[in-house]
Residue frames as a rotation matrix with the C-alpha (Angstrom) as fourth column:
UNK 1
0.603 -0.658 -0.451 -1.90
0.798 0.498 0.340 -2.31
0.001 -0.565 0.825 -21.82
UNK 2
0.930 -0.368 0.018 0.98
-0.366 -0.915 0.171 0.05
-0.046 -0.165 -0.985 -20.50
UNK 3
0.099 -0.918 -0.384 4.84
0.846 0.281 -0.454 -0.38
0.524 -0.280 0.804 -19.93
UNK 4
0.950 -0.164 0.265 6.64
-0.304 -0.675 0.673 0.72
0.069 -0.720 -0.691 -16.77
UNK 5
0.373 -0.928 -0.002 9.95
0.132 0.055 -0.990 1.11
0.919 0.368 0.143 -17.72
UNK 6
0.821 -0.501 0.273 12.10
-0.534 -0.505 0.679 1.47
-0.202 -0.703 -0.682 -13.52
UNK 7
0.093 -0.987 0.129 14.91
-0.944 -0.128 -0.303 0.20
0.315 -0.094 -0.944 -12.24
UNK 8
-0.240 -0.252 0.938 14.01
-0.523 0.847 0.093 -3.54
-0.818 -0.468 -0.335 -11.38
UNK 9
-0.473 0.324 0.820 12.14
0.494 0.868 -0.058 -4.73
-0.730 0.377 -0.570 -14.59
UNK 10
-0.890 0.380 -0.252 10.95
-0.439 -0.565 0.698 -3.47
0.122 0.732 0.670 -17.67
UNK 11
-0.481 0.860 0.170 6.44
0.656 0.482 -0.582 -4.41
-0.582 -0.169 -0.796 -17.20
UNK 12
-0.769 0.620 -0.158 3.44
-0.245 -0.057 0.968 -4.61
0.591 0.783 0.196 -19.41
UNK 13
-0.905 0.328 -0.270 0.60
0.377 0.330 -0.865 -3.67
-0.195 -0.885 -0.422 -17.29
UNK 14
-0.827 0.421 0.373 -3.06
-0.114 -0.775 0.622 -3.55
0.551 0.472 0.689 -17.17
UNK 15
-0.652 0.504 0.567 -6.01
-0.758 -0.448 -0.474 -3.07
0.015 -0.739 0.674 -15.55
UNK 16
-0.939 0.127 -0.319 -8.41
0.112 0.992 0.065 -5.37
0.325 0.025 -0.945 -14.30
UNK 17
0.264 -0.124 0.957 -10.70
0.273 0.961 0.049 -6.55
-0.925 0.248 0.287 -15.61
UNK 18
-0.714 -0.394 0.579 -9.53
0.589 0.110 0.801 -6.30
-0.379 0.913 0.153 -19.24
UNK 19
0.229 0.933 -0.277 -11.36
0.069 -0.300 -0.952 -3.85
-0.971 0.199 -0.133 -21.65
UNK 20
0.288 -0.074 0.955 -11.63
0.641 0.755 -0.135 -3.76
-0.711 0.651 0.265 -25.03
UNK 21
0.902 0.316 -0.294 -10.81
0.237 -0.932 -0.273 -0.12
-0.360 0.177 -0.916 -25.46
UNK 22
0.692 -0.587 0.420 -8.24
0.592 0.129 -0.795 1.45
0.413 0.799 0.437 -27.85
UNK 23
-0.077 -0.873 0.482 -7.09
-0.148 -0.468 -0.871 3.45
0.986 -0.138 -0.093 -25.81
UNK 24
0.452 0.137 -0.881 -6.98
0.774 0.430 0.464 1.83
0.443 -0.892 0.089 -21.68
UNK 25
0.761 -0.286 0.582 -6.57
-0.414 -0.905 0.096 3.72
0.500 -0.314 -0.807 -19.28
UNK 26
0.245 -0.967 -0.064 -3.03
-0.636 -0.110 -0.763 3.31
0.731 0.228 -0.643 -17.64
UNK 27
0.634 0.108 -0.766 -2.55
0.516 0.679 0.522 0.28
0.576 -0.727 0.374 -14.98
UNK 28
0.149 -0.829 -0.539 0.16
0.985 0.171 0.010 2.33
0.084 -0.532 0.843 -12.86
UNK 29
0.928 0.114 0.355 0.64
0.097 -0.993 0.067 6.42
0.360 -0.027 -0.932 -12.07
UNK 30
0.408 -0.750 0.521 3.30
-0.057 -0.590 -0.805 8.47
0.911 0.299 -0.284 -11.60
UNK 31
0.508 0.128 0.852 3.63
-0.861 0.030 0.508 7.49
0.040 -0.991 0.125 -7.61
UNK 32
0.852 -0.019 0.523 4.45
-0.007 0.999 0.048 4.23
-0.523 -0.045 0.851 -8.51
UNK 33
0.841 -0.539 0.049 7.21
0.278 0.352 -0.894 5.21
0.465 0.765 0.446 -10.28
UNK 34
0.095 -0.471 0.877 8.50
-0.539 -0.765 -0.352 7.57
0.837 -0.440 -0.327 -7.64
UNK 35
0.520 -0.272 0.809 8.57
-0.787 0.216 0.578 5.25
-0.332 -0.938 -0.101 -5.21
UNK 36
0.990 -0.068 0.122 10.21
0.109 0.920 -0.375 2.80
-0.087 0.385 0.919 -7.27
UNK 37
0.332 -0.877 0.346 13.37
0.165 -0.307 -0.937 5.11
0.929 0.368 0.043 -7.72
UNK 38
0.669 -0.087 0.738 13.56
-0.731 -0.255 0.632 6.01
0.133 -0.963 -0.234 -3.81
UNK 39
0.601 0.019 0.799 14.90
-0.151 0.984 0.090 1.60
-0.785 -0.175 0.595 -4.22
UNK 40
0.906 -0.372 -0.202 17.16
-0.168 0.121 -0.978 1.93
0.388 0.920 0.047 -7.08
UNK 41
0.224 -0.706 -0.672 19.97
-0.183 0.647 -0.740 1.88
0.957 0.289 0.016 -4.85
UNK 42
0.290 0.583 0.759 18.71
-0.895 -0.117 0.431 0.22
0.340 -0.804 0.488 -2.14
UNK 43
-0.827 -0.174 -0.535 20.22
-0.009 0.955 -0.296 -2.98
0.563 -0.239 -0.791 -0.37
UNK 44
-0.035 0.980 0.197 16.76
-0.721 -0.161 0.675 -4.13
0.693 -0.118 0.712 0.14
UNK 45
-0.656 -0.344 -0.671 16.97
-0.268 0.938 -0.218 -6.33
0.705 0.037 -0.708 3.61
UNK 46
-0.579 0.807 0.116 13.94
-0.287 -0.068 -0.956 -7.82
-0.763 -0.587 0.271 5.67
UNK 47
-0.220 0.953 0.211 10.41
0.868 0.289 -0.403 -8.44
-0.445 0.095 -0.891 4.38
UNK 48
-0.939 0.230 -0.256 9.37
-0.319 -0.861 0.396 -5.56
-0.129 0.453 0.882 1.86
UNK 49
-0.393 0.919 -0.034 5.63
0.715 0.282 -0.640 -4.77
-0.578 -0.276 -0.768 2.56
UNK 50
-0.997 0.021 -0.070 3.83
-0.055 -0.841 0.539 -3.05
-0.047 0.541 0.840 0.02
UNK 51
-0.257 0.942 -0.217 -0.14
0.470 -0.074 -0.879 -1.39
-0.844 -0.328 -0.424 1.14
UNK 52
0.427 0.904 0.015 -2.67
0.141 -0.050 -0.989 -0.85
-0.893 0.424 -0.148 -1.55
UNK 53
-0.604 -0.713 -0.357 -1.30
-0.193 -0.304 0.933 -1.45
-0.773 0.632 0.046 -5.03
UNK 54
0.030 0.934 -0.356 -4.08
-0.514 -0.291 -0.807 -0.92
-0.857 0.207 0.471 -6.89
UNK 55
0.895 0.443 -0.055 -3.01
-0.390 0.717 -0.578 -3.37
-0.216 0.539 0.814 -9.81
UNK 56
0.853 -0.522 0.018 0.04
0.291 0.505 0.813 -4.34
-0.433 -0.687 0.583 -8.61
UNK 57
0.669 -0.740 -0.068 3.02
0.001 0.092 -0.996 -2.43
0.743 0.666 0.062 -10.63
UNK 58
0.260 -0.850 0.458 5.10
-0.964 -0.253 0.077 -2.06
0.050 -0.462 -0.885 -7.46
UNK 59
0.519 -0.153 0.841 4.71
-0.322 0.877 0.358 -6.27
-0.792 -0.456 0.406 -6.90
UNK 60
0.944 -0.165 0.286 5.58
0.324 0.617 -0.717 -6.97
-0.058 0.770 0.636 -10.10
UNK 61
0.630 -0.774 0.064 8.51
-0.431 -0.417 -0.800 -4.69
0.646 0.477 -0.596 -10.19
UNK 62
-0.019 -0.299 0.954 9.71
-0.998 -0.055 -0.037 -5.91
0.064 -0.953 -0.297 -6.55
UNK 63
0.791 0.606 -0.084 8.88
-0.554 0.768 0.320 -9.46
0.259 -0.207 0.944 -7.18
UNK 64
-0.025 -0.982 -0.187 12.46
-0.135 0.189 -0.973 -10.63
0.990 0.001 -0.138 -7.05
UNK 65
-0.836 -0.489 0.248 12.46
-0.185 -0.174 -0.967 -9.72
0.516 -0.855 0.055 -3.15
UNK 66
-0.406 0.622 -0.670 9.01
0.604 0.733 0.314 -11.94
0.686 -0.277 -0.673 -2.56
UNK 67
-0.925 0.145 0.351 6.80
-0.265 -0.909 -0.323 -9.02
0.272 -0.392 0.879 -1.17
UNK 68
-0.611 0.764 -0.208 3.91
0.761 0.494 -0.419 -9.36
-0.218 -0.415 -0.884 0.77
UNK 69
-0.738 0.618 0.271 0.82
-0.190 -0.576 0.795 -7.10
0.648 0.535 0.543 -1.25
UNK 70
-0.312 0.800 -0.512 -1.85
0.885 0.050 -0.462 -5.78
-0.345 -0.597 -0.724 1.78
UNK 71
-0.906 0.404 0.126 -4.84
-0.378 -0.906 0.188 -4.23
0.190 0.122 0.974 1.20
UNK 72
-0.735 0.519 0.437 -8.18
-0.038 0.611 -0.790 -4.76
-0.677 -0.598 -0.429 1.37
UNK 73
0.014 0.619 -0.785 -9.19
-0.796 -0.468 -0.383 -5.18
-0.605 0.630 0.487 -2.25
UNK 74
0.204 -0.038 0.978 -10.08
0.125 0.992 0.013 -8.51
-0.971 0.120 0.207 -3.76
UNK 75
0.994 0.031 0.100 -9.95
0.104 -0.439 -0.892 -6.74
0.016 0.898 -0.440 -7.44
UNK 76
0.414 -0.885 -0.212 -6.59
-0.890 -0.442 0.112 -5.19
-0.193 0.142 -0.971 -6.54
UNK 77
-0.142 -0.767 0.626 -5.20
-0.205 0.641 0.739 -8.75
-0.968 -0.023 -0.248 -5.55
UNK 78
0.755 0.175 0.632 -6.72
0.611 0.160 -0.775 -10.03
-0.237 0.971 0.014 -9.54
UNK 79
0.932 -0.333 -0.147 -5.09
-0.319 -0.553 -0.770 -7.55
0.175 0.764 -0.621 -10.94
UNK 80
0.010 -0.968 0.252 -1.52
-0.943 0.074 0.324 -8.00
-0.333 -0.241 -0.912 -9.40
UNK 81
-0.144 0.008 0.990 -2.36
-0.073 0.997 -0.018 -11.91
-0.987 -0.075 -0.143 -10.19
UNK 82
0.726 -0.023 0.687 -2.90
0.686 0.091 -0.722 -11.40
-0.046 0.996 0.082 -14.27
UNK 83
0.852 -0.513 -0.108 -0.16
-0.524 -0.840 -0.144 -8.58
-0.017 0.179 -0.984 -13.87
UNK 84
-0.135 -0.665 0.734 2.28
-0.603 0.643 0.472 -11.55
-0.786 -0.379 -0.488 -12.70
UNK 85
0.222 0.046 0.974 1.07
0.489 0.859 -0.152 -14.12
-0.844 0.510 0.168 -15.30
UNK 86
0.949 0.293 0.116 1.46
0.263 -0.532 -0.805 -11.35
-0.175 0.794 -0.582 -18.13
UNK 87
0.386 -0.922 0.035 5.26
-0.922 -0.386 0.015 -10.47
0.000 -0.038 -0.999 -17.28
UNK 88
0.450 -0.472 -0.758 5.91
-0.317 0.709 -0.630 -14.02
0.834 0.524 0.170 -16.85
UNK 89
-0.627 -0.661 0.413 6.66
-0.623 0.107 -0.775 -14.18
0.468 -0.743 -0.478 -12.58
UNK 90
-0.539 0.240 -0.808 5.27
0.400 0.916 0.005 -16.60
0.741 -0.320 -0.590 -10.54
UNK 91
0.596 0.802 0.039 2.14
0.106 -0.127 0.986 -16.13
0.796 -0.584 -0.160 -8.68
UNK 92
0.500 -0.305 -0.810 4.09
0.777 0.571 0.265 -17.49
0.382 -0.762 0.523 -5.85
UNK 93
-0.349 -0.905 0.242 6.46
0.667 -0.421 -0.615 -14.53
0.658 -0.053 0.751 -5.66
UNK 94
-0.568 0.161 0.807 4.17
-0.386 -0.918 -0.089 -12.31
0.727 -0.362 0.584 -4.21
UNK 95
-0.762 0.451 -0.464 2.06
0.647 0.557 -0.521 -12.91
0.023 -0.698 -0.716 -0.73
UNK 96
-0.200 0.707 0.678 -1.37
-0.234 -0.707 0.668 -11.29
0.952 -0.025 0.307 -0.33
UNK 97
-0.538 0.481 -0.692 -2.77
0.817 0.098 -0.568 -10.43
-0.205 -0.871 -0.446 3.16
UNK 98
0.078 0.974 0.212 -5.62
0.829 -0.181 0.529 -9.24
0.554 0.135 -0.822 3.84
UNK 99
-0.040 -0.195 0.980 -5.93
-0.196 -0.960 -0.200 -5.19
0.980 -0.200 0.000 5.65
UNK 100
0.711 0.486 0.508 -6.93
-0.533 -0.098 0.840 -6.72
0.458 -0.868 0.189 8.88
UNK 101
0.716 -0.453 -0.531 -4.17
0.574 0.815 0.079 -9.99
0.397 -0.362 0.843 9.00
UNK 102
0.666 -0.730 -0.153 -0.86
-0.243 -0.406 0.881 -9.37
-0.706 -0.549 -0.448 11.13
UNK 103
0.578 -0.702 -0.417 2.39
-0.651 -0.088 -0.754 -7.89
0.493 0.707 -0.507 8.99
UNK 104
0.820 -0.398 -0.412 5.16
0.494 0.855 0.156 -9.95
0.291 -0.332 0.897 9.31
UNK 105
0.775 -0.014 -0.632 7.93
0.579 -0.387 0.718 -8.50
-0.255 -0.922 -0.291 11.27
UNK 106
0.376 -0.557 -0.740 10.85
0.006 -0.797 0.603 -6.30
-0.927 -0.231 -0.296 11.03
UNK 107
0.728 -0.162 0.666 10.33
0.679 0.039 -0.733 -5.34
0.093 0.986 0.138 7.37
UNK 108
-0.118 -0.949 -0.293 12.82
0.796 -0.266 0.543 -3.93
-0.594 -0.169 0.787 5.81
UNK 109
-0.970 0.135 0.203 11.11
0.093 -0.566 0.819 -1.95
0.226 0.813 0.536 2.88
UNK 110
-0.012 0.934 -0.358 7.45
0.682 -0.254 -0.685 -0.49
-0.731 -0.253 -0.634 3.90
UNK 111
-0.992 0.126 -0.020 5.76
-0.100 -0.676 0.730 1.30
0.079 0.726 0.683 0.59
UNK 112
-0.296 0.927 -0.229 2.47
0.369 -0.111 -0.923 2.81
-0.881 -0.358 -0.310 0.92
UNK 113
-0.550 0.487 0.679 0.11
-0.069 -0.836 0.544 4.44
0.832 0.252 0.494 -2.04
UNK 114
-0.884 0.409 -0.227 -1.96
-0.090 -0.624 -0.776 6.41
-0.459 -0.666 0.588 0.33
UNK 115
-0.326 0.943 -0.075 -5.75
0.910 0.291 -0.297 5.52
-0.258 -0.165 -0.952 0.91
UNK 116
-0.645 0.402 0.650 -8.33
0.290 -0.658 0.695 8.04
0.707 0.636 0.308 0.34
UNK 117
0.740 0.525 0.421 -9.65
-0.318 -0.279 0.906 7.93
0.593 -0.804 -0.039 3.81
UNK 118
-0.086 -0.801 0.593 -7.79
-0.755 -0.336 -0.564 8.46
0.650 -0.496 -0.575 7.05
UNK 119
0.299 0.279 0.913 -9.51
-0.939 0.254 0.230 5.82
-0.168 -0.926 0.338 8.55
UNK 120
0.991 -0.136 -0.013 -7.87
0.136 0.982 0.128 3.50
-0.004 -0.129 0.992 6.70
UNK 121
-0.039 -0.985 0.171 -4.27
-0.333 -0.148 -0.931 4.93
0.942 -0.094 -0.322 6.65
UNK 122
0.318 -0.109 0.942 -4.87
-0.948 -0.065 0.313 5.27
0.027 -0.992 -0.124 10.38
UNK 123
0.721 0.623 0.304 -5.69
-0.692 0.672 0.263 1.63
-0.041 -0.400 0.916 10.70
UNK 124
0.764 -0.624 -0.164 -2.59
0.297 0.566 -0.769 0.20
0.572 0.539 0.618 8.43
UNK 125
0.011 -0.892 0.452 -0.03
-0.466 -0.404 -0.787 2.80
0.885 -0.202 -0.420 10.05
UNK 126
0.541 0.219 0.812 -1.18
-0.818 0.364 0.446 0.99
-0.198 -0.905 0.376 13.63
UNK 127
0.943 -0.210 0.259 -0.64
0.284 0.913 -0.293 -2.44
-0.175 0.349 0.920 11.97
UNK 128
0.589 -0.794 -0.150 2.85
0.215 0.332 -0.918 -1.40
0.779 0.509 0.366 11.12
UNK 129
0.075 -0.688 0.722 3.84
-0.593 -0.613 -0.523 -0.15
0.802 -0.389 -0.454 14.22
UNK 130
0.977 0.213 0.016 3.30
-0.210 0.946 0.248 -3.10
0.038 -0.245 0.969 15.41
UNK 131
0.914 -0.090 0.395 6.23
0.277 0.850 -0.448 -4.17
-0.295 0.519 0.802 13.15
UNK 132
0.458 -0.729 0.509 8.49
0.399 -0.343 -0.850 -1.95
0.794 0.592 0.134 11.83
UNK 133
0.429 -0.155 -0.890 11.71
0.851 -0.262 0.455 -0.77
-0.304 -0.952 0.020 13.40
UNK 134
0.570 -0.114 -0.814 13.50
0.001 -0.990 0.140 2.15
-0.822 -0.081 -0.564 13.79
UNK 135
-0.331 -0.741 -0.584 15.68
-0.357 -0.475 0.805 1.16
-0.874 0.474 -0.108 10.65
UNK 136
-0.313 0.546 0.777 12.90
0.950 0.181 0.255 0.31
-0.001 0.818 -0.575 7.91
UNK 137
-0.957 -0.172 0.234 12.43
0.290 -0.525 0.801 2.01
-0.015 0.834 0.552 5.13
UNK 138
-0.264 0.965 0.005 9.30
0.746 0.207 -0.633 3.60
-0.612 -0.164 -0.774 5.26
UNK 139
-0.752 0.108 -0.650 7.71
-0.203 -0.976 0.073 5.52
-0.627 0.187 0.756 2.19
UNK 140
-0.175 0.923 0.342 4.38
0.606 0.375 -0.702 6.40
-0.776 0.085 -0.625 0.94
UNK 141
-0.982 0.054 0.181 3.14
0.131 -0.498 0.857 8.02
0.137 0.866 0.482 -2.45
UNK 142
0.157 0.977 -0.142 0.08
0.815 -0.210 -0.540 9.75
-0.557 -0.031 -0.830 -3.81
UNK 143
0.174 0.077 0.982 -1.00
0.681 -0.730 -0.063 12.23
0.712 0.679 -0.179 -6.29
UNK 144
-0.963 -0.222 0.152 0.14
0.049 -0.701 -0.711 15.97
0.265 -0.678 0.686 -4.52
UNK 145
-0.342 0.585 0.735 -3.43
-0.732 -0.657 0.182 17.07
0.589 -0.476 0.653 -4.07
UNK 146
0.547 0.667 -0.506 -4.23
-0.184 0.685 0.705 13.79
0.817 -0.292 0.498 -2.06
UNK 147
-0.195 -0.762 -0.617 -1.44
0.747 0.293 -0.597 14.37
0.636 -0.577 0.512 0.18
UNK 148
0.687 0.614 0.387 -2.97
0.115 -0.619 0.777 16.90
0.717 -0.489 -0.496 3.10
UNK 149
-0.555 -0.755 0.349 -1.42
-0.327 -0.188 -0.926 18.09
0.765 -0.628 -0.143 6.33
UNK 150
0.588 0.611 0.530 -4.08
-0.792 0.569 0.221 15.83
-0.167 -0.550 0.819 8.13
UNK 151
0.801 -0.260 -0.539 -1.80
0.071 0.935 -0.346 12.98
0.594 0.239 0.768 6.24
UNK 152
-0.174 -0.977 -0.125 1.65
0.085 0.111 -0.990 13.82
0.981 -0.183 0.063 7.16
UNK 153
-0.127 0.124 0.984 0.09
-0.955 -0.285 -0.087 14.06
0.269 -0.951 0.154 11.18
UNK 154
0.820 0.379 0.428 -1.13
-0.507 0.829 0.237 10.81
-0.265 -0.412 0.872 11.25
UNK 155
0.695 -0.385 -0.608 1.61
0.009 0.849 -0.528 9.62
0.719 0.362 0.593 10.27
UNK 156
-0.488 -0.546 0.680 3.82
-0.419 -0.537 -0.732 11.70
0.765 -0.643 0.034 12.68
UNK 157
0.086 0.377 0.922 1.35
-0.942 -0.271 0.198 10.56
0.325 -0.886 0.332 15.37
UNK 158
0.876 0.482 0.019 1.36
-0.476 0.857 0.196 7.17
0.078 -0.180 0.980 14.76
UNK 159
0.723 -0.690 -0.030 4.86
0.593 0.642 -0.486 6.24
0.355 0.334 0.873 13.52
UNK 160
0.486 -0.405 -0.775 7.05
0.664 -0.405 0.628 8.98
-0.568 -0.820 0.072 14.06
UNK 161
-0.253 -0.055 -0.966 9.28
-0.172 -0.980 0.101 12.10
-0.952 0.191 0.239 12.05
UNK 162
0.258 0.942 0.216 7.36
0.405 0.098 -0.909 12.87
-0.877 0.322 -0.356 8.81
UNK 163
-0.426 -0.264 -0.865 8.80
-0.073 -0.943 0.324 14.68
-0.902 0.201 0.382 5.91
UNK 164
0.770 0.555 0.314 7.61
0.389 -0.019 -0.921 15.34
-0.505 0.832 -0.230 2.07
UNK 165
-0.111 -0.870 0.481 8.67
0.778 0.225 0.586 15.53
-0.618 0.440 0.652 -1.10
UNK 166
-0.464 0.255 -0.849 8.92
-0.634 -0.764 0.117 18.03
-0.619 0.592 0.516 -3.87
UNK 167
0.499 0.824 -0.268 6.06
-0.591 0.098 -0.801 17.27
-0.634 0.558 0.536 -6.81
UNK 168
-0.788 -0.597 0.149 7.06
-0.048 0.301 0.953 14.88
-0.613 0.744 -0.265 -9.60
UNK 169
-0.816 0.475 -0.330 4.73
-0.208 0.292 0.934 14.66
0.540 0.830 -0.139 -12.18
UNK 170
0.136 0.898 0.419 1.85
-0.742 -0.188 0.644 15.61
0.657 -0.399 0.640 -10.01
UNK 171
0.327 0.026 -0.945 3.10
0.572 0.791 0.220 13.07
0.752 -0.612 0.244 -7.30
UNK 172
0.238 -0.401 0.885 4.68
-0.789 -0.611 -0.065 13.41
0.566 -0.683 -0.462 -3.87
UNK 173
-0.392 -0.455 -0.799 6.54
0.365 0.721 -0.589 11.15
0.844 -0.523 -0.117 -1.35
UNK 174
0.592 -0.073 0.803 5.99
-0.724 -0.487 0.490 11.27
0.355 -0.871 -0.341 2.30
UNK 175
-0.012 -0.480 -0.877 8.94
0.302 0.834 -0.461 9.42
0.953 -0.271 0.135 4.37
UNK 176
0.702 0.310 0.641 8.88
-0.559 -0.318 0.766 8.23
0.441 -0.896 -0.050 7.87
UNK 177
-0.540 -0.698 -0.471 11.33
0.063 0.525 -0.849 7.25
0.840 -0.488 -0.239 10.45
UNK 178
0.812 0.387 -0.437 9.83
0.235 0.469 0.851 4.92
0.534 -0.794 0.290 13.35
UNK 179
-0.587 -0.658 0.472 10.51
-0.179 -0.464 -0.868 6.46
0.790 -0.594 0.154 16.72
UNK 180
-0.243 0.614 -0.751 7.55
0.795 0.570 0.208 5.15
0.556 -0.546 -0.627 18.45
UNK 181
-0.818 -0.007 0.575 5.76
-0.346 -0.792 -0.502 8.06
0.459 -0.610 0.646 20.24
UNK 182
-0.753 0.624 0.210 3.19
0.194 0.515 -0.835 7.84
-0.629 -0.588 -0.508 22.39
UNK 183
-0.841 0.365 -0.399 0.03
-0.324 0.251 0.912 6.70
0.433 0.896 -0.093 21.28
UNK 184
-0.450 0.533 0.716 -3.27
-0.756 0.200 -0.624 6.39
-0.476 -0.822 0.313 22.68
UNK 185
-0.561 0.561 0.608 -5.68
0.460 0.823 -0.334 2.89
-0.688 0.092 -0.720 22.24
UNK 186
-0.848 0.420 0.323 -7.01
0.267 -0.188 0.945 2.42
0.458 0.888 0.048 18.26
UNK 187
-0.434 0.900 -0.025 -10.92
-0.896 -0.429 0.114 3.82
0.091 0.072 0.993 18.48
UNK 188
-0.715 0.192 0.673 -12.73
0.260 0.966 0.000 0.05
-0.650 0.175 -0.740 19.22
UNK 189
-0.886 0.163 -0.434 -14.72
-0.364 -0.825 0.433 -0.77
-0.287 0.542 0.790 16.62
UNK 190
-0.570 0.820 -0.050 -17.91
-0.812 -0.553 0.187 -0.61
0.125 0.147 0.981 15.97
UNK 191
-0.998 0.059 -0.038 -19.99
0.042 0.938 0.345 -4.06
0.056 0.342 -0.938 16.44
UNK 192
-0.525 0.769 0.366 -23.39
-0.805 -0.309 -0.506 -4.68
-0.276 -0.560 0.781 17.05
UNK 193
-0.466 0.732 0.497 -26.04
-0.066 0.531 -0.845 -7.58
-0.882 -0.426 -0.199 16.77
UNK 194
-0.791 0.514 -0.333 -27.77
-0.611 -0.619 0.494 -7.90
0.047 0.594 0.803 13.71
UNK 195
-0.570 0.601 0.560 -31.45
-0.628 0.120 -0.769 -8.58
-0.529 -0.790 0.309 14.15
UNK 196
0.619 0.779 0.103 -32.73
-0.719 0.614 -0.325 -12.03
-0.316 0.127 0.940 13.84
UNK 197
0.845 -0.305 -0.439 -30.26
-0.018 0.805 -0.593 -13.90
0.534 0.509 0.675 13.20
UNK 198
0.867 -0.498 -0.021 -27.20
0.248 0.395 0.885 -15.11
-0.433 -0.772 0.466 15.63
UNK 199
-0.067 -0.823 0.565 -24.23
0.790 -0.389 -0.474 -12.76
0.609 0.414 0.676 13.68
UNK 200
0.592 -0.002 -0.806 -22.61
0.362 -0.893 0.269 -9.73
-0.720 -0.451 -0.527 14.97
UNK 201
0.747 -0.186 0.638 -21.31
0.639 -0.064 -0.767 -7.42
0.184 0.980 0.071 12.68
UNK 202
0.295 -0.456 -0.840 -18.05
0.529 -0.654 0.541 -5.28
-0.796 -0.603 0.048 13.02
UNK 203
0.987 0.131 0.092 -17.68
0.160 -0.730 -0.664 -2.09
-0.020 0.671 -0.742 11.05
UNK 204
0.105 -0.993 0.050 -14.12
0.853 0.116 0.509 -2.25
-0.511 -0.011 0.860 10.06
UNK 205
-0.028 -0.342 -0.939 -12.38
-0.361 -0.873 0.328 0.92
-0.932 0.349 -0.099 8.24
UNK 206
-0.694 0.092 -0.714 -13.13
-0.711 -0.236 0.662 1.98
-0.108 0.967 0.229 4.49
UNK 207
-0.699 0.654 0.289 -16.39
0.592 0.756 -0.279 -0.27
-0.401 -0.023 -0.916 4.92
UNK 208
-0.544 0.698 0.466 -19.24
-0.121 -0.615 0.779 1.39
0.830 0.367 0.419 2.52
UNK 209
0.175 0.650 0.740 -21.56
-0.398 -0.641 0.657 3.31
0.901 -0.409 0.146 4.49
UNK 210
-0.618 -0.577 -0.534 -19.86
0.509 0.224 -0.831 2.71
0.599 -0.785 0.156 7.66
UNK 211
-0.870 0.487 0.076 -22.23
-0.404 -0.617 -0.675 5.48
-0.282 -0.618 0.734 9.24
């Protein structure tokens, strides 16, 4: 187990599933803390959507303001679900949707950790532009070397101006303000028949072996 000491809640987090090791590795990274201070003094109003929290320290810290946890990891949700029963917060507090379901509307707080493929950032930043307006909060984290000038475009292309932070502790911010630019039609994706049998399959982003 760890402690993440921020501004909303002192938490005792760990990974999932449990190991029996003396020393675990850490349920939460330095991102997660940096975007946690961005919200320290934040009047947090709207829906507060938070994409891929890998074992949920931003829900737990945020739970207060009944956040809706998308991604597209059944593991991740577990974890955020024994991360919640371990602090003591009610399952309930947090909503899980799935990477494909529709966000709910004019959030007010949009935190990203940043994917490891563009094809799913791509896919989420679409989904939010959907949703978000020009006065949500929009910021994403990630170790520095996982932050790229391929990221901060897509985000520019999709959502609108782009900027970055300076390193913390081997992190980095990127924040965006929604201006809607133009935008051409998502790639459709992929489907096809599969033989013998009366399915069709559709190759969604960050699917293994998609190719």
């Amino acid at each position: 187990m760890s402690h993440l000491d921020n501004g909303f809640r002192s938490l005792t987090l760990q990974r999932f599933p449990a190991t029996d090791d003396v020393n675990p590795l850490q349920a939460w990274e330095a991102a997660d803390e940096y975007l946690l201070q961005q919200l320290d003094d934040t009047e947090i109003r709207g829906p507060v959507l938070i994409l891929n929290d890998a074992f949920g320290a931003l829900s737990c810290a945020l739970a207060e303001h009944k956040p809706y946890s998308i991604g597209d990891s059944y593991i991740s949700e577990l974890a955020t679900r024994e991360n919640l029963r371990l602090n003591g917060i009610d399952e309930s507090s947090v909503k899980f949707l799935d990477s494909t379901a529709d966000y709910p509307q004019q959030p007010g707080v949009v935190l990203i950790k940043v994917p490891k493929t563009l094809a799913l950032l791509e896919q989420q930043l679409r989904a939010l532009r959907k949703v978000v307006t020009s006065d949500t909060r929009i910021i994403a984290g990630a170790k520095a070397r996982d932050i790229h000038t391929s990221t901060l475009e897509l985000f520019e292309k999709v959502l609108g101006p782009t900027t970055t932070t300076l390193a913390w502790k081997k992190a980095r911010l990127i924040n965006c303000t929604f201006n809607e630019p133009p935008l051409a039609d998502a790639p459709q994706t992929v489907s096809w028949k599969l033989e013998g049998t009366d399915w069709t399959i559709h190759n969604h982003s960050y699917v293994f072996s998609r190719t």
